[in-house]
C-alpha positions in Angstrom: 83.6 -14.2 -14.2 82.7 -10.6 -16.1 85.4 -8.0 -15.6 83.9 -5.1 -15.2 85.5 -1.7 -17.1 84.8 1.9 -16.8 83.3 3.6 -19.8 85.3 4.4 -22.5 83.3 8.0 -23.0 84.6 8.5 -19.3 87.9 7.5 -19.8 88.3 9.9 -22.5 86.7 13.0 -21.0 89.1 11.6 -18.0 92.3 12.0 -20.6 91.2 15.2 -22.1 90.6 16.8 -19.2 94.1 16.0 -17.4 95.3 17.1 -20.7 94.2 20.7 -21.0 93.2 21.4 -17.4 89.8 22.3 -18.2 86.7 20.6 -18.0 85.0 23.4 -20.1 88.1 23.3 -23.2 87.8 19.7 -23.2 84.0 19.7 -23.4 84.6 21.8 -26.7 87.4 19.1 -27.5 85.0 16.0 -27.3 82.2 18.4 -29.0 79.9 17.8 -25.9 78.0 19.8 -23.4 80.3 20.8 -20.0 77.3 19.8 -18.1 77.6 15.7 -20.1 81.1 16.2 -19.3 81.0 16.9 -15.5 78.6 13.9 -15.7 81.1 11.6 -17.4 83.7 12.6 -15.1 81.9 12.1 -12.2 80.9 8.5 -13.3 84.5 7.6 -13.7 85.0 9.1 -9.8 82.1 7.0 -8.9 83.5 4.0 -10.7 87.1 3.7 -9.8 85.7 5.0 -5.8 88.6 8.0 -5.4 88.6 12.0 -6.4 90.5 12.4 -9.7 90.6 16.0 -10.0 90.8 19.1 -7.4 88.7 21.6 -8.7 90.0 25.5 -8.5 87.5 27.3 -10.0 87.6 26.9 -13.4 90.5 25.3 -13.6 91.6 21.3 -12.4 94.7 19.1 -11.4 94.9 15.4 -11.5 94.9 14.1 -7.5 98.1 11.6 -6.8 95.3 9.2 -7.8 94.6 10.6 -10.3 98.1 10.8 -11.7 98.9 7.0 -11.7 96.0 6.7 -13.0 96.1 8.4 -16.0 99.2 6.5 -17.1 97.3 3.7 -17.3 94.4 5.3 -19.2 96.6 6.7 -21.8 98.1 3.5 -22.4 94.9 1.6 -22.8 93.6 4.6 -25.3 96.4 4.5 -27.1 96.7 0.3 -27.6 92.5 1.3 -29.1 93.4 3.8 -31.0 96.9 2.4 -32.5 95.0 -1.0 -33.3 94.7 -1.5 -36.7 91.1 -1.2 -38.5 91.6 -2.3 -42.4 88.0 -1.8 -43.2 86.9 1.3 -41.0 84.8 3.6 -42.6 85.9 7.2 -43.6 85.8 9.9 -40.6 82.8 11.0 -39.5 80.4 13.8 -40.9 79.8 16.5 -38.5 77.0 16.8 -36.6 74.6 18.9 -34.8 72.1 17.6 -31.8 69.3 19.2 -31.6 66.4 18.7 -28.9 62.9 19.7 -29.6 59.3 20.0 -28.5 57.0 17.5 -30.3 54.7 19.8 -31.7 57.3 22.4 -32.7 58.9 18.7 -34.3 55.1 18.0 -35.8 54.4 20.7 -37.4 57.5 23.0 -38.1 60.8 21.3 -38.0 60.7 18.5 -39.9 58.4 20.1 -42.6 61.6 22.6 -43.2 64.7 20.8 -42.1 65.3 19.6 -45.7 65.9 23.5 -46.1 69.0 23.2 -44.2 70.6 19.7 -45.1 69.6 20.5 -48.8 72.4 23.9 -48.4 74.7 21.8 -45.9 74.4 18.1 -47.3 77.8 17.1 -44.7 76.0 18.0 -41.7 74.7 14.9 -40.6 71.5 15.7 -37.7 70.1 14.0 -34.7 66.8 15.1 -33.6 65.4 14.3 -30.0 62.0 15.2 -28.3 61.8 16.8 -24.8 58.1 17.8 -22.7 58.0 21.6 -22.6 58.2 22.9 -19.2 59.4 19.5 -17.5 62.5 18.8 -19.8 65.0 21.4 -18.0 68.4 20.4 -19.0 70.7 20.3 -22.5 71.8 16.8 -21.4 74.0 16.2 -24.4 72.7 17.7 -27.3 74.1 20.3 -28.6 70.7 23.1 -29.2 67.3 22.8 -27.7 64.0 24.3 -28.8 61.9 25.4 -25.8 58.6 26.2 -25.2 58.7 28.5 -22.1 59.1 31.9 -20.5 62.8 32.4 -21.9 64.4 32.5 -18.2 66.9 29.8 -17.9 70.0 30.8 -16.0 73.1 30.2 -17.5 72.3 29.5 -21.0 72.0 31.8 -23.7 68.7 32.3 -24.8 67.3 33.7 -28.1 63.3 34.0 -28.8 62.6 32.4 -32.0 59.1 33.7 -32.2 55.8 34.1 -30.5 52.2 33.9 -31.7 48.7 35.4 -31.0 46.4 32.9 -29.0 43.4 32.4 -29.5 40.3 29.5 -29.2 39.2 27.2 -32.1 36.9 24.2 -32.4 35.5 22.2 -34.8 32.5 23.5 -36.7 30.2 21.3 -35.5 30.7 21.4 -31.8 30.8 25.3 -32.5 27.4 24.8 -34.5 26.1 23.0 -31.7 27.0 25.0 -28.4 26.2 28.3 -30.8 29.6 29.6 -29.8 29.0 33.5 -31.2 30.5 35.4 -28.4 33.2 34.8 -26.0 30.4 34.4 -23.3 29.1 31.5 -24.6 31.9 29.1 -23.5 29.9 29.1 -20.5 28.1 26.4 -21.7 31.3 24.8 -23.5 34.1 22.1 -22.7 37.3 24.1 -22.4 40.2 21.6 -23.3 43.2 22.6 -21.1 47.2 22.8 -21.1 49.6 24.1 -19.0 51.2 25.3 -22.3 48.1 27.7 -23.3 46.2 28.6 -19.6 42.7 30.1 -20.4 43.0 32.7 -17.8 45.2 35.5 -19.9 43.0 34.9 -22.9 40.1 35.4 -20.9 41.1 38.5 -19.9 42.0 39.9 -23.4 37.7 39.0 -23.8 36.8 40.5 -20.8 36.1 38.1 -19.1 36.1 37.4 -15.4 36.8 33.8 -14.8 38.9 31.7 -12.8 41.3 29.1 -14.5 39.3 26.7 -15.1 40.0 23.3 -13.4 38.7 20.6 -14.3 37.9 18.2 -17.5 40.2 17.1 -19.9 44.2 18.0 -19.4 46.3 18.0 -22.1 49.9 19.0 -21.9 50.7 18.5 -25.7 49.9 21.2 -28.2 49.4 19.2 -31.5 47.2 16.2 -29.0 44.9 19.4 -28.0 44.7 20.1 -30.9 43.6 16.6 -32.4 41.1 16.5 -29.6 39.7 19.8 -30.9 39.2 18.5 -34.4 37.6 15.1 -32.8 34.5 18.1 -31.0 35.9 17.3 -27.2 35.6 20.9 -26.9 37.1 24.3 -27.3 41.0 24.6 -27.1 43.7 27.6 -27.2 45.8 27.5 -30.4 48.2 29.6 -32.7 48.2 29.9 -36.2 51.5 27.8 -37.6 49.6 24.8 -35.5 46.0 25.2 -37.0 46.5 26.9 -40.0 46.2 23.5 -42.1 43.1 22.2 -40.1 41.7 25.6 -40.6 42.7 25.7 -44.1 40.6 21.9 -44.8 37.8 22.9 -42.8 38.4 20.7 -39.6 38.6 23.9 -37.0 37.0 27.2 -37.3 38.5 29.9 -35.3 36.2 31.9 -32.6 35.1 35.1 -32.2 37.7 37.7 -32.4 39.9 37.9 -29.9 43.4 37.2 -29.8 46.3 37.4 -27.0 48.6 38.9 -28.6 51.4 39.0 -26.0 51.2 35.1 -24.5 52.8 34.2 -21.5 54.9 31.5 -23.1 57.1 31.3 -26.6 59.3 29.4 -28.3 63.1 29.9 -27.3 66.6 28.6 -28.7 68.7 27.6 -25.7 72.4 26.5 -26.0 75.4 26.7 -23.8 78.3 29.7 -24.5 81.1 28.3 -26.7 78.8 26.1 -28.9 78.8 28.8 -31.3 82.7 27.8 -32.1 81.8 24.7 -34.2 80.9 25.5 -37.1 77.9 23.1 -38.3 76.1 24.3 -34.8 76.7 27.8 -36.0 74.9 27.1 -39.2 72.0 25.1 -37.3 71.3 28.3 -35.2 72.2 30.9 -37.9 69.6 28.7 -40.0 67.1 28.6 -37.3 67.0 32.1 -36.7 66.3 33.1 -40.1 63.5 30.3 -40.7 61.4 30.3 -37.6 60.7 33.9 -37.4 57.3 35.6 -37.2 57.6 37.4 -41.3 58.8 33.3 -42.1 55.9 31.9 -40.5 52.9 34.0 -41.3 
């Protein structure tokens, strides 16, 4: 018969946290988010079927549960830890999580990261991809990029940057629907996002439309983009995405008419004490300095 065991990520954020008598201190500790940590601990509660903490703000004790069991714990992560490993690798390089938007990924991340590993070579980083406006929580990476209105309770938040908008196509759908003014995408396909609405650009042209509603939805910048250059239709865009299709001739940008302050932007999100370690320091610190506006244009 399979025994089954509690996880041993649980059973250390379990031994940590009986150990300093804070969820938050031993978050920093195991170098983790507090949120991943209340969800570790709260797998072990659901696991073993009893409360092992009473929580007191921000502070915890161990319940008379939890006290037994934590001798037992500490013995079993002690017979791991004292087992001897003749052929384990050297310790670990540090390393920063980071969580980002695929387009931001695409087109401005990965084309400079080697900026930042070339000046910190032990920094070893972990990239993941989250949907802008659906992906709402750090989970447990250490630094996400967000594409959003910068309100997020509880976090610290710190603007990267922010772009005009304004509409491109390709030259031969803008040929063919003799796109010259921003009236004529009366006549025009108007590619959509929830990431670039139509409706504030519109009214930077003067224009009194409605949102419009239907045809083709996509909710992935560098996608609209591709269906752009492929004459589905007209889409919103901002520079450090077109600029190379512009460059080679695949998009023209129309008419003259920018929004210049857009309802959404690009945001660095992290949780208070991250700052402390010093390879996420460096990521942000890096981060800040490369993604701004004078860096981009």
């Amino acid at each position: 018969m399979a025994i089954r065991l509690p996880p041993v990520h649980a059973l250390s954020a379990f031994e940590a946290a009986a150990r300093l008598g804070s969820f938050a201190v031993a978050a920093e500790e195991l170098c983790i988010t507090p949120s991943a940590f209340s969800h570790r601990i709260r797998l072990l509660e659901e696991f073993v079927g009893e409360r092992l903490f009473l929580r007191d703000g921000r502070s915890v004790s161990l319940t008379e549960f939890g006290r037994r069991y934590l001798d037992v714990v500490r013995d079993a992560l002690r017979s791991l830890a004292d087992f001897p490993l003749p052929h384990r690798s050297s310790p670990t390089h540090p390393r920063v999580k980071i969580t980002v938007p695929p387009t931001f990924a695409r087109y401005l991340f990965l084309p400079n990261i080697t900026e930042f590993t070339d000046a910190n070579p032990d920094i070893t980083i972990e990239t993941f991809l989250s949907v802008p406006l659906y992906d709402m929580s750090l989970s447990e990476t250490d630094v996400e990029v967000r594409f959003g209105v910068g309100n997020y309770p509880d976090l610290v938040t710190e603007k990267l940057f922010e772009e005009p908008v304004f509409p491109v196509a390709s030259p031969e759908y803008a040929k063919q629907m003799g796109l010259e003014k921003p009236g004529d995408l009366k006549n025009a396909t108007l590619l959509r996002s929830a990431l670039e609405p139509w409706q504030p650009w519109f009214n930077a042209a003067g224009l009194d439309w409605p949102e419009p509603s239907m045809g083709l939805r996509i909710d992935d910048l560098g996608l609209l983009l591709e269906a752009v250059r492929h004459g589905y239709g007209v889409g919103l865009t901002r520079s450090h995405f077109a600029r190379d299709m512009i460059r080679n001739g695949d998009l023209v940008p129309l008419f003259d008419v920018a929004l210049t302050t857009p309802q959404h932007a690009y945001y660095l999100v992290y949780e208070r004490g991250v700052r402390e370690r010093p390879e996420v320091d460096a990521m942000l610190n890096w981060m800040m300095a490369r993604f701004n506006t004078q860096r981009l244009s």
